[in-house]
C-alpha positions in Angstrom: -49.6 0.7 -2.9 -49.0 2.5 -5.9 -50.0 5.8 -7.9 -49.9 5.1 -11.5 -50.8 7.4 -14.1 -53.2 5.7 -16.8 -51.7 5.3 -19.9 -47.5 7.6 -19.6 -45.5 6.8 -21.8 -42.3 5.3 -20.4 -39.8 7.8 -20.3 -35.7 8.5 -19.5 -35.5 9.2 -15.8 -32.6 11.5 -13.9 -32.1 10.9 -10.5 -29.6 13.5 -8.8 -28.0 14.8 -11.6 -27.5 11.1 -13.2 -29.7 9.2 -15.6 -31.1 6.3 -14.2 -30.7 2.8 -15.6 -32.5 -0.4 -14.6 -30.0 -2.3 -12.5 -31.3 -5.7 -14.4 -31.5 -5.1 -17.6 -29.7 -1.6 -18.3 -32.5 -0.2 -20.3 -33.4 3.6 -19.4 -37.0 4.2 -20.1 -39.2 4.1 -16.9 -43.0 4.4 -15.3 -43.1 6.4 -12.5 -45.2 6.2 -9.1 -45.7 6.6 -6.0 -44.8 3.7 -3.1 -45.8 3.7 0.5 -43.3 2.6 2.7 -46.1 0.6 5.4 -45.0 -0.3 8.8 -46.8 -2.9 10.7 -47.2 -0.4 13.8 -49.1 2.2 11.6 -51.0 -1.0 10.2 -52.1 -2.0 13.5 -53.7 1.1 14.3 -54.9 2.0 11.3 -52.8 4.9 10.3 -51.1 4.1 7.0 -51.6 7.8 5.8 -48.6 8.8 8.2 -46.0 6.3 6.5 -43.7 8.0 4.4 -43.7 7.4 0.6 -41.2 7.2 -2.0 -40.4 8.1 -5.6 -40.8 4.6 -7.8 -39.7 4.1 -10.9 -40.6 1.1 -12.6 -38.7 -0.4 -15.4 -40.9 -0.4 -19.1 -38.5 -3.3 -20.1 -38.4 -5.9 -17.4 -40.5 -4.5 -14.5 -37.9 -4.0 -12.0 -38.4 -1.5 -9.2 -36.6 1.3 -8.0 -37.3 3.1 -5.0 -36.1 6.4 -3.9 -36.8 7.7 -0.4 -35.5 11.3 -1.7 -36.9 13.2 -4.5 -35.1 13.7 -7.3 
């Protein structure tokens, strides 16, 4: 489900020209990854490579995800 890079440091995060913050705890440093947005048609048949995928960004503090359909 998700890309993660071994070992990045958390880090601040801008998403369209504003910093993001973690909508639970407020903090501002984030791991990101990749999601896959999975659709139970493209399960069925096996084709999970053509669901779309979105920008995560997972909070270093509390673990809260946030996902972004658009890049940044």
């Amino acid at each position: 489900m998700f890309n993660k890079k071994k070992n990045a440091p958390p880090q601040k995060v801008v998403v369209q020209g504003g910093p993001l913050s973690c909508q639970h705890c407020q903090k501002d440093r984030f791991h990101a990854m990749r999601g896959q947005l999975n659709t139970k048609l493209a399960s069925l048949i096996d084709l999970d490579v053509f669901n779309p995928e979105a920008d995560c960004y997972v909070c270093a503090s509390c673990g809260f995800v946030h996902w972004f359909l658009k890049g940044n």
